[in-house]
C-alpha positions, -999 to 999 in steps of 0.1 A, spaced: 199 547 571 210 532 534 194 500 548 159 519 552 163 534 519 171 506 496 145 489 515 119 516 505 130 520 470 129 479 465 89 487 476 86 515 454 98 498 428 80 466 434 44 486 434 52 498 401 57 461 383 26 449 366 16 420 340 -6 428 316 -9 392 305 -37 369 312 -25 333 321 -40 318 290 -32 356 269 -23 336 235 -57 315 236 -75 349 245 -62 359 216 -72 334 190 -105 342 207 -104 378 196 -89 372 162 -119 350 156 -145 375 173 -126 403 151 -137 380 118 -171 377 131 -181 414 139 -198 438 114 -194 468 134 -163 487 119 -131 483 99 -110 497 126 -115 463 146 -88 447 123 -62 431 145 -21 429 132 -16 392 121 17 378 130 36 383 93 26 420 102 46 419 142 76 396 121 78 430 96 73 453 129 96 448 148 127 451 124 123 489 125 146 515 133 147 525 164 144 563 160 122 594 181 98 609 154 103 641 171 140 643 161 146 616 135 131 584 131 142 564 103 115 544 87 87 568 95 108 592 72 107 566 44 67 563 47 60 600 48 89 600 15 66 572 0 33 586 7 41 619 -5 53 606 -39 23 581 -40 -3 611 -35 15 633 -57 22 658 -25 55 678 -16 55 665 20 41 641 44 32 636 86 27 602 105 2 614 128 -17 593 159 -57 590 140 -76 603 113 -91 628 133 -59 641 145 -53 645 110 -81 661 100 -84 686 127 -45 690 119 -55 699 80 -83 722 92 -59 744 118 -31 745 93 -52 760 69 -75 781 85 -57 814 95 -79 843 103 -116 846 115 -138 845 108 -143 816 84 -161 789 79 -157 752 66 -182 739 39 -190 696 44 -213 674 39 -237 671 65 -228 634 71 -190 638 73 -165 627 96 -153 660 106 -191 671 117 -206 643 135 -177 622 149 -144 644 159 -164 658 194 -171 691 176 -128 693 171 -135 720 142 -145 748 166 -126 737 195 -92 739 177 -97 762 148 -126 780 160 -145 777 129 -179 774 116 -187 744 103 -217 746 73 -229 718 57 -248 710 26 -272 677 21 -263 664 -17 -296 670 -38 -288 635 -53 -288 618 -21 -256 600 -32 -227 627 -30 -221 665 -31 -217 683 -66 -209 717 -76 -244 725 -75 -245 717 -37 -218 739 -31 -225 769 -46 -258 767 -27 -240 768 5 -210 782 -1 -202 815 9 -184 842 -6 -177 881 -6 -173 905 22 -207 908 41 -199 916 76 -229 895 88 -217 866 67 -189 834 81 -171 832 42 -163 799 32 -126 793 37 -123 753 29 -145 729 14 -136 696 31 -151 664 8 -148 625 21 -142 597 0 -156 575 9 -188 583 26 -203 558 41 -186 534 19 -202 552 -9 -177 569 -36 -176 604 -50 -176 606 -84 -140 617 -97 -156 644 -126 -176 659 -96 -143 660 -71 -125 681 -101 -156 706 -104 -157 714 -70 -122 721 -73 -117 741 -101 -149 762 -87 -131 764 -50 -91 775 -61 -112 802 -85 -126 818 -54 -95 809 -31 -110 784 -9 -90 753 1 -97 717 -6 -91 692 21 -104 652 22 -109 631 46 -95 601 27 -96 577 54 -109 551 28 -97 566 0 -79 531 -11 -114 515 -13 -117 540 -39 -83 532 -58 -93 495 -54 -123 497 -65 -122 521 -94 -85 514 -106 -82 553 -106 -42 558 -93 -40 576 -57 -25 605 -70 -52 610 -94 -78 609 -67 -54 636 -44 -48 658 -73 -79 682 -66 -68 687 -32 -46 711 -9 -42 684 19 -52 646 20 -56 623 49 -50 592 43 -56 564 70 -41 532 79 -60 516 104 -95 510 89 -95 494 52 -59 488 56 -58 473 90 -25 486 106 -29 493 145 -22 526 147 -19 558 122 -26 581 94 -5 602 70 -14 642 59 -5 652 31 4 689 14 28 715 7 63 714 23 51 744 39 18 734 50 35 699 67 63 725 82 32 742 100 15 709 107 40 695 126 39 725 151 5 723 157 10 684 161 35 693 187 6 715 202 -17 688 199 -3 666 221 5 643 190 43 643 186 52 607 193 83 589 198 95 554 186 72 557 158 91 530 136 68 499 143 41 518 134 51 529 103 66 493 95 31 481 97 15 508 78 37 498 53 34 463 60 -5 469 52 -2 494 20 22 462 6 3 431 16 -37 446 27 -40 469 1 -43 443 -27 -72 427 -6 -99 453 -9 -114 438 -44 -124 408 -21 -133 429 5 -159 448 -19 -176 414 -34 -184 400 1 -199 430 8 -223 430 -25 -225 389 -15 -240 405 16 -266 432 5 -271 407 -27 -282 384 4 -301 407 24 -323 421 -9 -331 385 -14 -349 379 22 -369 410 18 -347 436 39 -342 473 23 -306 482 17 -308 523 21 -278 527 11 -252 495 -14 -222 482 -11 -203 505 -37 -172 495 -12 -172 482 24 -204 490 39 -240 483 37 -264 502 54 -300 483 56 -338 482 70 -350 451 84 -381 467 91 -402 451 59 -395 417 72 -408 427 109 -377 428 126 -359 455 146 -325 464 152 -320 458 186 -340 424 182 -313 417 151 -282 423 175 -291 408 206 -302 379 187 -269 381 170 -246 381 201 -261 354 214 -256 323 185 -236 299 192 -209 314 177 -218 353 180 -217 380 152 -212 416 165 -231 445 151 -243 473 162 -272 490 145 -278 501 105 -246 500 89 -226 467 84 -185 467 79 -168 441 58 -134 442 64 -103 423 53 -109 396 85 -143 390 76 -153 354 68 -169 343 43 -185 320 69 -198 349 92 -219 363 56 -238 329 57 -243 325 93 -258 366 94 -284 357 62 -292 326 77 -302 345 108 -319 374 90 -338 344 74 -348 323 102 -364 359 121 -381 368 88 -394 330 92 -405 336 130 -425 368 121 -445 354 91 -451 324 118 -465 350 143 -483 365 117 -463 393 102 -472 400 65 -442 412 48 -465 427 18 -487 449 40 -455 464 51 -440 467 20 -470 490 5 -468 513 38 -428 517 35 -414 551 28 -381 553 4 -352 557 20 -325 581 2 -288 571 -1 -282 598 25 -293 576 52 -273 584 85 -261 558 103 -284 545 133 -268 532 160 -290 511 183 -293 524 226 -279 503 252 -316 509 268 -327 497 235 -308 465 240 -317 463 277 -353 461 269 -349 438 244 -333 410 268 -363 416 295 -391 408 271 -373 382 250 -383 346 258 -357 326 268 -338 305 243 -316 278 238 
């Protein structure tokens, strides 16, 4: 009988081993790191590079539900750096976010004021009424740029109607779209929201493209708010993680509904080693980051395409349209060099792997399709008098997999 068992339990336990490695995994991996340096399609593609792993893997060994070490010196560091009482390592921005929201939001009904284009209302699967039940409003900035206080107190709203949702947090991002919010028009929104007790929360995701870019200090830009999040895995290329920010008593409440949220994690120590592996050694890359990506709108304004929206930061967001090209034409033309750039409709990422090489080899093929349409006949200037302007608040356009598909059918072959 102990024969038959330890028989059975040496084939239970063999069905459960696995190798996740291919047999060539460290060339796949070059592969990727190079692919990763060659795509325009998001910061969050960033790979950990080995002086990153070295720092990683010297962590304590702690359960972040209990006690864990070196996630308790981040969350000390990040609360001092954003001027905050308290900090929480959480999985994501958007788990973060959503976090912010539900800590704040206590009693329907209530509402939270963005802009129309923010994180929280077109990519966090509708989270804001699924966890907090709340009404999400949002206001489109007059400017085209950013919100001001004259946006808001359109849409904000206040008093007691009983056929009204009031207003209970105005939730900003900065950046947006790579573009920045101007610092004087944070503080006025501010001042007007803690006058009429409504909460400020950012989505500061990229908020160090900010810092970097402006030289304004972190705490400066967290000052006007009640809660901060603050990610680590776009701009700053860690793998995993973002931080909120608050009152000890808001993070005390946080961390329950984290619990709730499925988010509580365990060995958190590697990744809080390489968030602070990237706020040491990524951070002071941004500057960089920022003039590749005006090299690259500089680049595409020179071969006739319309930027819709510049490279204050990271992004570009462009029209190839004037030069008779399409999007899905651009990308599957792009995945298919010799040595393939990724993107994936109107917005370009620079990030702290992008090449410089990748800029060059994306003009010159923006360049060489502008060449092949004036060959076929395309006249740039005709299209150019019909064009409408295109506003700062452009929305990014992402480009169908039917799109694509039809793309491939009707293309001529190439070599």
């Amino acid at each position: 009988m102990a024969a038959n068992i330890d028989a059975a339990r040496a084939q239970v336990i063999e069905q459960a081993k696995v190798d996740i490695f291919s047999q060539v995994q460290a060339e796949d991996n070059a592969k990727q790191a190079h692919a990763i340096g060659r795509a325009f399609i998001s910061d969050t593609i960033t790979a950990p590079t080995k002086e990153m792993y070295e720092y990683a893997v010297r962590a304590s060994l702690g359960d972040d539900v209990y006690d864990e070490p070196c996630t308790k010196i981040l969350e000390a560091h990040m609360a001092k750096l954003t001027g905050k009482e308290a900090a929480m390592f959480v999985p994501s921005g958007t788990m973060s976010n959503q976090l912010a929201l539900r800590t704040h939001l206590k009693q329907p009904p209530y509402s939270v004021l963005c802009d129309h284009r923010a994180h929280i209302a077109r990519y966090e699967a509708g989270g804001t009424a699924f966890h907090s039940g709340a009404q999400l409003d949002y206001a489109t900035p007059a400017n085209g740029h950013h919100l001001t206080l004259d946006d808001i107190k359109e849409h904000v709203v206040l008093g007691s109607d009983v056929h009204s949702c009031p207003t209970a947090i105005i939730e900003l991002e900065n950046t947006l779209n790579g573009t920045i919010i101007p610092q004087a028009d944070v503080i006025a929104i501010s001042d007007f929201a803690h006058a009429h007790d409504i909460k400020m929360h950012l989505d500061g995701a990229r908020i160090w493209h900010v810092a970097a870019e402006t030289a304004t200090p972190i705490k400066e830009l967290c000052d006007p708010f009640d809660s901060v999040s603050l990610c680590f895995s776009k701009g700053l290329g860690a793998p995993i993680g973002s931080c909120l920010v608050g009152t000890k008593e808001f993070i005390t409440r946080a961390r329950w509904f984290r619990k709730l949220f499925g988010g509580g994690m365990r060995q958190t120590g590697f990744m809080a080693a390489s968030a602070a592996y990237a706020l040491t050694h990524h951070f002071p890359l941004l500057p960089a980051v920022h003039a590749r990506t005006r090299r690259l709108e500089n680049g595409l304004k020179e071969l006739g395409v319309r930027i819709t929206s510049g490279a204050e930061t990271c992004m570009v967001f462009y029209d190839p349209s004037p030069i008779g090209v399409s999007y899905a034409e651009l990308i599957t033309r792009a995945k298919t060099l010799p040595d393939p750039i990724h993107i994936a409709g109107s917005r370009l990422v620079v990030h702290i792997q992008t090449t410089d090489a990748v800029v060059d080899d994306f003009l010159a093929l923006v360049k060489q399709l502008a060449q092949e349409k004036r060959d076929a006949g395309f006249d740039p200037s005709a299209q150019c008098a019909q064009a409408k302007t295109v506003g700062k608040s452009s929305i990014y356009v992402k480009v169908s997999q039917a799109d694509l598909d039809k793309v491939q059918r009707e293309a001529p072959a190439r070599t």
